[in-house]
C-alpha positions as CSV (number, residue, x, y, z in Angstrom):
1,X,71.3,90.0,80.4
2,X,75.2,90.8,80.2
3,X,78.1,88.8,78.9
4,X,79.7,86.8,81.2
5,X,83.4,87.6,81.7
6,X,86.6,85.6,82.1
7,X,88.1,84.7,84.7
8,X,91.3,86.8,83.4
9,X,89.2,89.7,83.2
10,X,87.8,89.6,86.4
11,X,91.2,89.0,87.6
12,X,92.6,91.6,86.5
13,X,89.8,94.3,87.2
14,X,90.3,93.1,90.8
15,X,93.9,93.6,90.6
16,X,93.4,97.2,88.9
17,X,91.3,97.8,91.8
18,X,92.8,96.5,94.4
19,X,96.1,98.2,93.4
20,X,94.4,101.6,91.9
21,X,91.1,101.8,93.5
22,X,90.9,105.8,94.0
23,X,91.1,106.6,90.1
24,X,88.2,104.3,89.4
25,X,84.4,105.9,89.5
26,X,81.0,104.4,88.5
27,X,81.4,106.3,84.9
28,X,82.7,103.9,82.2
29,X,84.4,106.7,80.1
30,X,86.4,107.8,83.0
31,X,87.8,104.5,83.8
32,X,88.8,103.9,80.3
33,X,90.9,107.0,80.4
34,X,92.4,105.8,84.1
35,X,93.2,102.1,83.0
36,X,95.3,104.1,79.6
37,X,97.0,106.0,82.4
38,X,97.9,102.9,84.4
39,X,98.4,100.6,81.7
40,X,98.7,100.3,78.5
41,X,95.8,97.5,76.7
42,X,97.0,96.8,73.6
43,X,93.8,95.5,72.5
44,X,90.2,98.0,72.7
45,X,88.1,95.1,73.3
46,X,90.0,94.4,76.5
47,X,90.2,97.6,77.8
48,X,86.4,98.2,77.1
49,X,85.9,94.8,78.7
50,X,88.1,95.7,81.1
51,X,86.5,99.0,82.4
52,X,83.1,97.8,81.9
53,X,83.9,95.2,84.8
54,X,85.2,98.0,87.0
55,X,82.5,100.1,86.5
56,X,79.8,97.3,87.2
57,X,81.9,97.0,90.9
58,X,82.3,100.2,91.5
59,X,79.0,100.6,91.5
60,X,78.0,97.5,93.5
61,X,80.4,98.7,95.7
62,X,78.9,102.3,96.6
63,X,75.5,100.1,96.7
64,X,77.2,98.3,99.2
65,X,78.9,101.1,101.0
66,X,82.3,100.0,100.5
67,X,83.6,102.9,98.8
């Protein structure tokens, strides 16, 4: 069982996505590194929160086909 996220959060992983979809992968690590690129968090809670959600649809994405 997970944490369930914001609504803010989900937001804003969409947006990051949506926006910057190519330098996101299914490896957490990776997308941490791409959202400091893109933008700078000021908190590491959100940005961990924040690539976690990206890396959890990433993935359901290449389940899916979508990517």
């Amino acid at each position: 069982m997970g944490r369930i996220k914001s609504i803010a959060i989900k937001n804003l992983g969409k947006e990051f996505i949506k926006g910057h979809g190519k330098d996101f992968s299914t490896d957490f690590d990776g997308n941490k590194e791409a959202l400091g690129k893109i933008r700078k968090i000021r908190s590491k809670k959100n940005r961990n929160v924040v690539a976690g959600y990206i890396t959890k649809e990433m993935k359901k994405r290449k389940r899916m086909g979508n990517v």
